[in-house]
N, C-alpha and C positions, 0 to 999 in steps of 0.2 A: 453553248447553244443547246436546247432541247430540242428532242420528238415532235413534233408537232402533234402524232397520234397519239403515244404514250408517255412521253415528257422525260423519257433515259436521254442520257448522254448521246450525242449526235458519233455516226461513226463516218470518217471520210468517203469510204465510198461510196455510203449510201446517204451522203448529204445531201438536205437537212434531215434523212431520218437515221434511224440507228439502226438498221436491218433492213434487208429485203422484203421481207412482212409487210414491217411495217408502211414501209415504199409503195406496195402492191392492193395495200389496205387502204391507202389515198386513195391511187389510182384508181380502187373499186368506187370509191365514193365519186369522183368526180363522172367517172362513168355511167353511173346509175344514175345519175343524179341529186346525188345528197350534195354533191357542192353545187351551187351560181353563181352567176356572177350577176348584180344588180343593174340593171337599165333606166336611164332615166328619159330613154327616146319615144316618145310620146306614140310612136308608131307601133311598138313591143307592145305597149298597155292596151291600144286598142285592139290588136291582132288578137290577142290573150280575151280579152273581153267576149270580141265576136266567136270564138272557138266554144269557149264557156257556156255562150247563149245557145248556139249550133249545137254542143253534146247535151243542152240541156232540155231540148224540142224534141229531140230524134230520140225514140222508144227504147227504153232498156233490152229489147227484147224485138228483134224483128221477125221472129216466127210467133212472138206471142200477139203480134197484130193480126198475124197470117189466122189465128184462128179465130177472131171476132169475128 
């Protein structure tokens, strides 16, 4: 079995990866959000939808309205 991040040989303790690092280098991702997990509950897509429309109305910049 390989790394999943860097594809070296897996080591027991840090199964499935091959070092601490690399472990922690997941870990970052999922964190941040470089990993998700996919939805197909129709209520996620609308939520996302309306958040999208709502950051999309509301001013880049709410002191730059302040000065019109």
């Amino acid at each position: 079995m390989s790394c999943p991040v860097c594809e070296k040989e897996t080591v027991a303790a840090y199964k499935p990866f091959c070092s601490k690092r690399c472990a922690d280098v997941d870990l970052a991702k999922w964190l941040n959000g470089s990993y998700a997990l996919p939805s197909s509950d129709p209520d996620d897509a609308e939520a996302l939808f309306e958040a999208m429309e709502q950051a999309h109305s509301q001013p880049d910049d709410p002191l730059d309205e302040k000065l019109h």
